[in-house]
C-alpha angles and dihedrals in degrees: 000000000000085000091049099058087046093044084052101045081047092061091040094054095045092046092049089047088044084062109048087043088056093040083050096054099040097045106021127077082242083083106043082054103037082050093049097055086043097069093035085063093041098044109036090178081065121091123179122177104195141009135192144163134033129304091237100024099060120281133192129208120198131197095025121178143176123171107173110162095293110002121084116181128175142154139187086221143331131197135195116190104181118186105234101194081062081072088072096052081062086246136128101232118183113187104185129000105181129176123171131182094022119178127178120170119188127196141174103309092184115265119328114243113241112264104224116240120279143204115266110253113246102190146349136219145156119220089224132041104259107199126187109196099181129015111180119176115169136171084016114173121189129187116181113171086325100316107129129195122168121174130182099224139354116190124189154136137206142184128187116185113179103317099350121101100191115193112202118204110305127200111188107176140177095027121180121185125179118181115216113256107261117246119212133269135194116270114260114260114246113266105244090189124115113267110252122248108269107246136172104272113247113225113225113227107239129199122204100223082206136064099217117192114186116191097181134340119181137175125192126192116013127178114186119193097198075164084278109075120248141185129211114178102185137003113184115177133179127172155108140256138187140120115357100324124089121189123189103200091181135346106186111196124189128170148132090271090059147281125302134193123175143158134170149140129227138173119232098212129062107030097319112278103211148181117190124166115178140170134191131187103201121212099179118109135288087010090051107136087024117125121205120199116190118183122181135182136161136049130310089257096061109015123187123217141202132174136166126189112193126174120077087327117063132190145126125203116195112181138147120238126197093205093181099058109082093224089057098228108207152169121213131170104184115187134181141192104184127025129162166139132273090020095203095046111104083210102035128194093233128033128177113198132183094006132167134167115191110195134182136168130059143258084300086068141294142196141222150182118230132208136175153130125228137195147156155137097295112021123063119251108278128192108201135191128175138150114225135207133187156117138217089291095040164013144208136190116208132183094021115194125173126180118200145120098024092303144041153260127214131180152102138266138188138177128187127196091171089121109342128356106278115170130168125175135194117199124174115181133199124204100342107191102193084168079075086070113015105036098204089063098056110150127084121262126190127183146117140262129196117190136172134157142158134199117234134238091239080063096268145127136232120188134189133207099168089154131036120147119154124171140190159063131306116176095354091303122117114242130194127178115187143144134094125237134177124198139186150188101180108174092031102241099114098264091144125205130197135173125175120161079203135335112199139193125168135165116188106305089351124094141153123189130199114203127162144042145276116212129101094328118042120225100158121152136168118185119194121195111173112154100169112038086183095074095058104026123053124223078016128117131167136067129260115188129177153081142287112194130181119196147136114078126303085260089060117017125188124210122189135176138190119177133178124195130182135179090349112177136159115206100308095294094101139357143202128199095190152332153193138202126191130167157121135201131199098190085170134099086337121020105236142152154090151267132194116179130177126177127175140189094024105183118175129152099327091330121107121179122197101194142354115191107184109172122173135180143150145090139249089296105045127013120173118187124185133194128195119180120183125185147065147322081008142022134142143190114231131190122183135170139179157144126225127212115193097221106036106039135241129315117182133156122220119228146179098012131171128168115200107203140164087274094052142267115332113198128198112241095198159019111279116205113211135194150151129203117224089201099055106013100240132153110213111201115179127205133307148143125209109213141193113192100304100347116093127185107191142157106231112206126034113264143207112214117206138100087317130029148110138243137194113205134186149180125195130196099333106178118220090211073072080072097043093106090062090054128096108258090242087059128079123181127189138170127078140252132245117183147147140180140192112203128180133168148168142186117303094002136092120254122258111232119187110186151163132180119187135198125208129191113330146147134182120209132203117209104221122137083292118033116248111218116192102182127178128187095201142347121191122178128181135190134165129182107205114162099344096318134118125198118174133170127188137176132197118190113198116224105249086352148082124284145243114228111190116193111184129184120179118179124175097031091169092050123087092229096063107182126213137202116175137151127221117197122190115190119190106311107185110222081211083090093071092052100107090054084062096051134266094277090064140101128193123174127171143128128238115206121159140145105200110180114197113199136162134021106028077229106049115016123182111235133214142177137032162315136183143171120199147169082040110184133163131176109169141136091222097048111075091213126062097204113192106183128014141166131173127187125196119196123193125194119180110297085345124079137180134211126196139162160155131238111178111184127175091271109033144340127258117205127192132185135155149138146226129206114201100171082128101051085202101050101039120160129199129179146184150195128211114187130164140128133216094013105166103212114196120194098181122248103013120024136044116167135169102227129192109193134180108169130145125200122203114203127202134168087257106048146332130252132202127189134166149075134298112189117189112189089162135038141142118196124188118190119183101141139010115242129222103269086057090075108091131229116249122269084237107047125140131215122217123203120205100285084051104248125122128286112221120219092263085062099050091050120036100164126040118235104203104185143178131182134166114217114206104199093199116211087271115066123109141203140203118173134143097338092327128120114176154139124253125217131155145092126245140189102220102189137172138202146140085303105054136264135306138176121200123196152065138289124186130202109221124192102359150155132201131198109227133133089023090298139099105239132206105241101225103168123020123161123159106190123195127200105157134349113023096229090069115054118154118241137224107178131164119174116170131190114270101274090218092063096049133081127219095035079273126167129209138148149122130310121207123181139142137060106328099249103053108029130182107229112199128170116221136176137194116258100022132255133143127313090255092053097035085050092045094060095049101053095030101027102231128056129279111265117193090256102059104022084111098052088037101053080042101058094038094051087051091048094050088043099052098042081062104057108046101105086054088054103045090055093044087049087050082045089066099023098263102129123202086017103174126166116208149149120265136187123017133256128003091353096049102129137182112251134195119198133175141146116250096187133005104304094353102115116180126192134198116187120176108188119238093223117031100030100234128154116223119189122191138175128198126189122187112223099179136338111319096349115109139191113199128172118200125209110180133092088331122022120223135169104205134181111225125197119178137207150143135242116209 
């Protein structure tokens, strides 16, 4: 029993042993690496790098690779972690599998064997649950037979236990897919074999072996090369599957194309029961915005349909498919509210409204009722109805029935592809008004029209007009269309055939008529007989008659034309007193023919023509063309000869040329060979100049003129006075021109130009009161263009004067940041120059010295350098400001500048200075200050004011602003007439641009000037207006803005008097208060009558008050009487008494009535050469008189007075010897020679 027990022990201990080895290898690192080396021995073609980790305890392997003929696999790493004490479930649990840098690559592995038929599989299971809890598989990279898909990351996880296949959610992400590029195969030989009977398809029943259930599976950034790229953004699907049933809870679909939802179920047995409801929002184009719905249900052997399509197209189609049945029967109703062209056009040029199309039948045939409604931009509205029949080999429109234009058309139509494409078609239309569209047309026209045609099988075309009869009436004309006509190109090469036993058209007194054939032999003639233009053309007058005929065979034709015109005109844009046209051609077997046209009394636009002879002949061999043009202000005498070969191309010479133009006759100096090459397309030109006396425009080397070439201009000694015509007649130009210019080019490239363009000697005057010379001794300028760069130099030298030096370079011409880099160079120019624009009695002085330098971005170039004016000095009655000394500086840095300067005038100086900054070209700011005390500011003759201003204006792309004091201490204003500029513009007035339609405010107006100034009025300034002697004090707030301007404020009038009633009255109250435009102040005014020169201590005087342009006068006296009384103190003095209230109210009326009317006189007295004529009442009382004065020469004053009361003429005559000593004779009721001196006692 002793070996038992050992035997025994023995087992025990291998079995013990047996166990750790196993456990060792299972759950120790010993494993991982002894398995490792294991498959390494076993598969050569297997590399790992490293191992690590347990078998059952999650292990990882990196650097793995296996190349066996046509498989490639590697991985950065890959990692398995399975659960063991799933292993006593029993389960199969896999925590992680991992792999990450995965590459397989796939090639040919030779032909694949057959694999023999199998059973279908009628259900899986696995004995044990199998779970996956985490599937990552990142950087993965698959190749099979050149189909490649990478992807970033696929997350997942998956569990089966027995017949369930449950999907967890799934994010695959970064997904890239590119199909191999097909080879070609041999075309598939044609089956010989007789077609199968068509027969309704029978539906297997098919069982899913696998219950799938899938909780989320979504993809995210997909790009398919299929070999057209595509985008899908996002996938989500959920769903189950098992059975027979499938069931789609959600398929979300987004990509570039558009957005798809969609969710069904479906059986798969019996003849697939299914529910599908589906939306898309499209985003291609032109259907982008557009929404699609799509709802199913039924089986596939009577299907029912639904689909809406909203957005700017909107239409629904319900219908019923038998899907099953191989000639598709079906039932379909479409409508449609909205159709139309272009989709995206918010006012389309087709539109189909109210439309609805109602089919039934099958691929055997169908048939179907149409109706619709059709407009747009070009075509009239049109209602249609029709019924239609077909099949897949044809279609045909019955009752046809169309509304449009006031009448109808009805009809039928049919075309048939069964073999080759046959149509014919039968309309006959009612009352058609196409005035209704087309308003020239107005007028109804009825008829019919009969058409058929085929194509052949040689590749031709036959067509049939056996009927065609229109009547009618356009434009109160009558019109009738009729004829019938059949042509043919049978075998498709162009050998045209035409037959009409009379084609007519006639309009009123126009007709034309077609009658002939064309076949071997050619007997073609129109006639045209249209003897008033004006009753078929509108805005046409005029009348063309002859004949077009066409004979000879189709081997050698013969076309021949004669035309007759009279009194043609269009509108009154151009006009033709008469023409002829003559002519034949022989384009077979020789070209050969004529042409003789004469036109005479051409009148377009300022140019009147008075003939035009073309006449042209010749053949192949030898062609001569001449042109004469007379008119004005054009005209010109061409020659031109020539020969054509046909292979070759054309060669001709022109001759004998003169252009008569507005700057004179050009002649042509030489013979100028022409040609053109039928192989390459070129135009050879050779060499010739156009002169005028000594002045010559000419191209200097022949040239070939086609996608590459070259050419060599000049022009010599071209006198400006040749231009003198288009110059204003106060302008005269001389000097001449001297340039030249090289110019090459080719395809896709910019030309080279080389070129230079001299001056010399030259001047241009302006003819003012003095006249304004503006003389030059040379100008050269240069300029070349070599590999997209310009370079160009110019120089200007001023006569007696300074000059202007330009230096330009331009690189990356084709790009759109073209940069710049020039130089400007200004060189002591003298302002004297400008004297004679400011009058004979003026002096300017002052010296113009700068250096601006231009680099960088053609659009926005940084500047820098500088620019002064010194030595300023004006003297001048029409400038406001003597300015004695001045000097100005401008600084420029970059995309930043500076201006200062210095104005010192006799009574004060004015400074300025400022800056703008532009480094956003888009948001530049300038500024500037203007300082100075004490400037006197004369405006001759009527103001003169010591200002003292300190203002400052910004400046933006968007508006203006002004801002600052204006102090005035001193003025004089004399007002005795308003001039001109004071008138202003009506309120409705409307401003033209230059095609003569309106400019809006925002126009006018582009940038807003927002500005506000305070106006200090100071205790000395006066002034004299109108009867009026004051003085001014106040002070105002004068602004502007989008709205206008206004001023707000006071003004007083201190110390005034003012003429009125015939009296000079003493101003005691005067206000002028502004709150808004300036034309419109409100006034407070009292002005009484002088109490020294009034009895009673009595006052009276005016009242003013109210806006200024429409015031309230009233007369008031203190104390208080009646308006007579009250009237008659203020123009006599004293009160009315019963013995003189005649002569009073008499005197007074006169006196009112003359102090009125004294503008009116004085013009009347400058109408007839009497300065300073005034007519006025003199003396007081009964010998108070009406008086007329005026001088009749310089100092020689003569006076009329007739008494109002005792009728008696007075006549007196004042000469002036020297300042303030008279000498006046008086002839009257008493005669007297005096001698007057005046003076004054202060």
């Amino acid at each position: 029993m002793r070996w038992v027990k050992r035997l025994t022990l023995a087992v025990v201990l291998l079995l013990v042993l047996l166990v750790i080895s196993v456990g060792a290898i299972l759950l120790t690192p010993v494993g991982v690496k002894l398995a490792v080396w294991g498959a390494q021995k076993a598969l050569p073609e297997l590399k790992i790098e490293k191992g690590s980790g347990a078998l059952l305890n999650g292990f990882s392997l990196e650097g793995v690779a296996f190349d066996m003929q046509g498989v490639s696999v590697s991985a950065k790493s890959l990692y398995l972690d399975m659960n063991s004490k799933c292993l006593t479930g029993p389960a199969i649990c896999v925590d992680a599998l991992n792999a990450d840098g995965l590459k397989v690559n796939v090639g040919d592995t030779g032909p694949s064997e057959e694999t023999p038929p199998s059973e279908p599989i009628t259900s899986i299971s696995t004995p044990i649950p199998i779970f996956l809890n985490g599937v990552s598989l990142t950087d993965i990279d698959l190749d099979i037979l050149g189909n490649k898909v990478h992807w970033d990351s696929l997350t997942t996880a998956a569990q089966m236990q027995r017949s369930t296949l449950t999907l967890k959610p799934t994010l695959w992400q970064g997904i890239n897919v590119e199909l191999a590029e097909s080879k070609g195969e041999t075309a598939a030989k044609p089956d010989k074999s007789p077609k199968p009977t068509k027969q309704a398809l029978t539906l297997p029943e098919v069982s899913i072996p696998l219950n799938v259930v899938i909780e989320r599976f979504e993809l995210k950034d997909v790009d398919l090369l299929l070999p057209q790229a595509q985008k899908v953004h996002h996938l989500v699907l959920q769903g189950r599957a098992g059975g027979n049933d499938v069931s789609i809870q959600q398929l979300l679909l987004d990509a570039q194309q558009g957005k798809v939802t969609l969710s069904g179920d479906i059986a798969l047995k019996g003849e697939y029961p299914l529910t599908l409801d589906a939306k898309a929002g499209i985003r291609m184009a032109p259907l982008d915005g557009h929404s699609l719905t799509l709802d199913a249900k039924g089986d596939l052997s009577s299907l029912e349909l639904k689909a809406d399509l909203t957005g700017t197209l909107l239409a629904k189609l319900t219908g019923k498919l038998n899907v099953l049945d191989p000639d598709l029967p079906f039932e379909a109703l479409l409508t449609s509210r909205n159709l139309q062209w272009p989709i995206d056009d918010s006012v389309p040029d087709y539109r189909l409204a109210a439309s609805a199309l109602r089919a039934s039948g099958s691929l055997k045939g169908y048939r179907a009722t149409l109706k619709t409604a059709a407009s747009g931009k070009e075509i009239p509205d049109i209602t249609l109805k029709t019924q239609l029949s077909g099949d897949l080999s044809k279609i045909a429109l019955g009752n046809l029935e169309l509304d449009t234009l006031g009448g109808d058309i009805k009809g039928s139509a049919s075309v048939d592809w069964s073999e080759l494409v046959k149509w014919e078609t039968a309309l006959t239309f009612t009352d058609i008004q196409p005035g209704l569209q087309w308003p020239e047309a107005e007028g109804m026209l009825s008829g019919k029209i009969k058409n058929d045609g085929e194509l052949t099988k040689a590749g031709g075309w036959k067509v049939n007009v056996p009927e065609l009869d229109v009547q009618g009436d356009i434009r109160n004309q009558a019109l009738t269309l009729k004829g019938q006509v059949a042509a043919s190109d049978v075998k498709g090469k162009g050998d045209i055939q035409l037959d009409t036993k009379g084609l007519l058209l006639s309009h009123g007194p126009n007709e034309i008529a077609v009658t002939g054939r064309v076949n071997d032999l050619l007997d073609l003639d129109v006639a045209i007989k249209l003897p008033s233009l004006a009753a078929s053309v509108p805005d046409t007058h005029g009348a063309v008659q002859g004949d077009i005929s066409l004979s000879g065979t189709i081997k050698e034709p013969i076309a021949t034309l004669n035309l007759t015109a009279n009194a043609l005109r269009y509108q009154n844009l151009v006009s033709v007193a008469n023409a002829k046209i003559r002519g034949s051609l022989k384009p077979l077997p020789v070209v050969s023919g004529g042409l003789i046209v004469d036109v005479n009394g051409i009148n377009a636009e300022g140019v009147d023509i008075n003939t035009v002879e073309l006449r042209a002949s010749g053949d192949e061999a030898e062609q001569t063309v001449s042109l004469k043009v007379d008119g004005k202000p054009v005209g010109a005498d061409i020659a031109l000869r020539g020969s054509l070969d046909r292979k070759k191309g054309w060669k001709g010479t022109l001759y004998n040329s003169t252009l008569r133009t507005p700057v004179g006759p050009w002649a042509l100096q030489n013979d100028v060979s022409l040609g053109y090459d039928l192989k390459t397309g070129k135009v050879d030109v050779g060499a010739f100049c156009w002169g005028q006396n000594q002045s010559r425009i000419c191209l200097d080397k022949a040239i070939s003129v086609s996608d590459s070439g070259a050419a060599i201009v000049s022009v010599d000694k071209f006198n400006l006075d040749i231009i003198q015509s288009f110059l204003p007649k106060t302008t005269t130009l001389s000097g001449s021109v001297n340039a030249n210019a090289d110019v090459a080019w080719k395809p896709n490239a910019l030309p080279t130009v080389k070129a230079t363009v001299s001056l010399g000697k030259g001047e241009v005057v302006e003819q003012l009161d003095q006249p304004f010379t503006l003389g030059w001794d040379n100008m050269d300028i240069n300029a070349a263009l070599v590999d997209e760069k310009l370079t160009a130099n110019a120089q200007l030298d001023l006569t007696n004067n300074g000059s202007v030096v330009l230096d330009a370079d331009m690189t990356n011409l084709s790009s759109p940041k073209k940069v710049l880099k020039s130089t400007l160079g200004i060189d002591t120019i003298s302002l004297s120059m400008l004297q004679p624009l400011l009058g004979g009695d003026s002096k300017l002085e002052g010296l113009l010295n700068g250096k601006v330098v231009l680099n960088g971005d053609l659009d926005a170039p940084t500047a820098d350098g500088n620019i002064t004016l010194t030595d300023l000095k004006l003297q001048s009655l029409s400038a406001p400001v003597e300015i004695r000394q001045g000097q100005m500086a401008i600084s420029l840095n970059g995309k930043q500048g500076e201006i200062n300067g210095k104005v010192v005038t006799p009574d004060g100086d004015l400074v300025l200075k400022g800056e703008a900054d532009w480094r956003d070209i888009n948001a530049w700011l300038a500024s500037l200050n203007v300082k100075g005390k004490h400037l006197k500011v004369v405006v001759p003759p009527m103001v003169a004011l010591e200002v003292s201003p300190d203002m400052t204006l910004k400046a933006t792309p968007k508006q203006v602003d002004v801002t600052g004091n204006v102090s005035v201490p001193w003025g004089r204003i004399i007002v005795e007439s308003l001039p001109p500029s004071a008138v202003q513009v009506s309120s409705d007035l409307v401003i033209l641009n230059d095609e003569l339609k309106p400019i809006s405010e925002d126009q006018k107006d582009p940038i807003t000037i927002n500005a506000k100034i305070n106006v200090n009025i100071g205790d000395d300034v006066r002034l004299e207006a109108f009867g009026l002697k004051t003085n001014l004090e106040g002070k105002l707030d004068v602004q502007s803005n989008k709205k206008g301007p206004s001023v707000g404020g006071d003004v007083n009038l201190v110390d005034g008097t003012y003429s009125s009633f015939g009296q000079d009255l003493l101003i005691k109250k005067g206000l002028i208060l502004f709150n808004g435009p300036p034309e419109q102040p409100y006034l407070q005014v009292e002005a009484i009558r002088n109490p020294d020169n009034i009895e009673d201590g009595v006052e009276a005087g005016i009242r003013v008050t109210g806006p200024a342009d429409a015031p309230e006068v009233q007369v008031f006296s203190d104390p208080a009487m009646p308006q007579a009384n009250a009237l008659s103190y203020l123009t006599r003095g004293r009160n009315l008494d019963s013995e003189s209230d005649g002569n009073a109210m008499t005197s007074m009326l006169i006196s009112l009535g003359l102090s009125q009317s004294g503008k009116l006189v004085g013009k009347l007295g400058e109408a007839f050469g009497v300065q300073d004529l005034t007519v006025d009442t003199a003396g007081s009382g009964n010998d108070e008189k009406v008086e007329v004065s005026g001088y009749i020469l310089p100092g020689l004053q003569v006076k009329y007075g007739v008494g109002i009361f005792t009728s008696l003429p007075e006549f007196t005559v004042r000469y002036r010897l020297i300042k303030d000593l008279y000498l006046e004779a008086v002839s009257g009721a008493d005669n007297a020679v005096d001698l007057l001196y005046q003076f004054s006692i202060k």
